[in-house]
N, C-alpha and C positions, 0 to 999 in steps of 0.2 A: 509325148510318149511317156507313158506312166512305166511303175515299174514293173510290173506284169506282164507288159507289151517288150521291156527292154530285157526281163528276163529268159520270156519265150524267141525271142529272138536270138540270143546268145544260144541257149539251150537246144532249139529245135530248126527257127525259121532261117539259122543261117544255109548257108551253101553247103559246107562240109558237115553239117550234121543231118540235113535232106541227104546226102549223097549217103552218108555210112548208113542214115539208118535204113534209106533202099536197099541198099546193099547187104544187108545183114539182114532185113526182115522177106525181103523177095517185092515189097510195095514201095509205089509212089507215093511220098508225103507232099509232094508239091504243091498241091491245091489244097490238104489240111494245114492250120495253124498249127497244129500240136497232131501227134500221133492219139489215134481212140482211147487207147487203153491207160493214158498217161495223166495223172491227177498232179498239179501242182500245188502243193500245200503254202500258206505264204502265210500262216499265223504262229510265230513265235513261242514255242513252248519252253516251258522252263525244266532243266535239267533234271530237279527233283520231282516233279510231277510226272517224267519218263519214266523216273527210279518207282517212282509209287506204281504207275501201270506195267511196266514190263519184270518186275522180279527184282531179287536181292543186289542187282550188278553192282550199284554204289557202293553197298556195305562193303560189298566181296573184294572191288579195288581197294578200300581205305586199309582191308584186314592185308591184302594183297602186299599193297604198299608199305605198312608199319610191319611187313614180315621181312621185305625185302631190307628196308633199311637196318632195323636189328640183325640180320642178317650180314648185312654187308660188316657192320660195326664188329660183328663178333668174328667175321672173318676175317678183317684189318689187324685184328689185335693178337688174333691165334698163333702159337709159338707151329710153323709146320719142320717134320724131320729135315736136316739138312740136305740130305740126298735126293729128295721130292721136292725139295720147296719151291723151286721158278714152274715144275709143272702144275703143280697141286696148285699153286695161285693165280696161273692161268687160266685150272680149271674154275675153280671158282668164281673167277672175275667173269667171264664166259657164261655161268649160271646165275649169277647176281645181274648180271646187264640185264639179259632177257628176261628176266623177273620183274624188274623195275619197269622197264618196257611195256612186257603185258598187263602190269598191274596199272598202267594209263592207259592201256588199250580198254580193259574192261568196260573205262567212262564211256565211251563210244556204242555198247553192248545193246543200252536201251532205246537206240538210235535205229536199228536193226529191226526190219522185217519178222524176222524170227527169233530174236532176242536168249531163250534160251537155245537154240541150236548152236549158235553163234559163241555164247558165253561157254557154253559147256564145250565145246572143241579149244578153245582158250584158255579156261582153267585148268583141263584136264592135259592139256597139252605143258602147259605153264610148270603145271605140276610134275610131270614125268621129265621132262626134259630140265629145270632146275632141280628138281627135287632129287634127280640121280646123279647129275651132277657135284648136286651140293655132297650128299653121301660119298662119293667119291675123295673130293677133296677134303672134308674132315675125315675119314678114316682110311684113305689111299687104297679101299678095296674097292675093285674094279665089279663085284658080281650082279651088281646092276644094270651096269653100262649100258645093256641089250635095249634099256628101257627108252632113252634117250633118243635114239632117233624114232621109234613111233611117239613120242611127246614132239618131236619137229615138226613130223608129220602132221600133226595134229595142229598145230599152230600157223602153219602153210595152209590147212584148209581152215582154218578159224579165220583168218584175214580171207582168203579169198570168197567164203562166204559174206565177208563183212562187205566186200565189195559189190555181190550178187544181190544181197539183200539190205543194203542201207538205202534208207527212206529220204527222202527230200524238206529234211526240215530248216525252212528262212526263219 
């Protein structure tokens, strides 16, 4: 059994994935190997050659990522009012995690079907939801705040598209 045959097997010809994808598509797969519409890709691409065909996403994590960490660092260091300070550092750590998070998510970006639909629900989410955060905790004015849950929003559909639309690459 080579690995194509152990692949399709796991992926399509077992039992429980004949059964869901009956179940979900209204057809019987039992007599195909593979569903019609399904390409199994099995040649190894290299990460940076994704970056060069699908758009900036590489840059964008690395800019992503050296933001977060100066980021972080200048928030570790910052003297906050006494009377704010266990919230405002909450808020911040709260906006520094999911920064750092999506700024690895990015890597993933070129991997995606739709690459920039994907990246741009991400960044822009990335953005509004730490980015008003962060303004929050360094300056403890709240007149942002509104922004932050449409950036979650936006980040909740950024993965679940990544889910919709990530490609199959061995």
């Amino acid at each position: 059994m080579g690995f194509n045959d152990m692949l399709n097997y796991i992926v399509y010809d077992n039992p429980i994935s004949k059964t869901t994808m009956s179940f979900l598509s209204g057809k019987n797969f039992s007599t195909a190997s593979t569903p019609p519409s399904v390409t199994i890709i099995t040649e190894k691409t290299p990460l940076w050659k994704l970056a060069a065909e699908h758009g900036p996403f590489i840059k964008i994590a690395g800019v992503m990522g050296a933001s977060a960490v100066a980021l972080n660092a200048y928030g570790a260091h910052r003297a906050y009012t006494k009377d704010q300070a266990d919230e405002l550092k909450k808020i911040f750590e709260t906006a520094n995690k999911i920064h750092f998070i999506h700024s690895v998510a990015i890597l993933g970006v070129p991997m995606c079907r739709y690459p920039m639909v994907v990246g741009g629900l991400i960044v822009t989410g990335t953005t509004l939801f730490s980015g008003t955060l962060y303004y929050h905790a360094f300056t403890g004015d709240k007149k942002l705040s509104g922004l932050a849950p449409i950036g979650g929003t936006l980040l909740i559909l950024g993965w679940l598209s990544m889910v919709i639309w990530m490609t199959c690459i061995l």
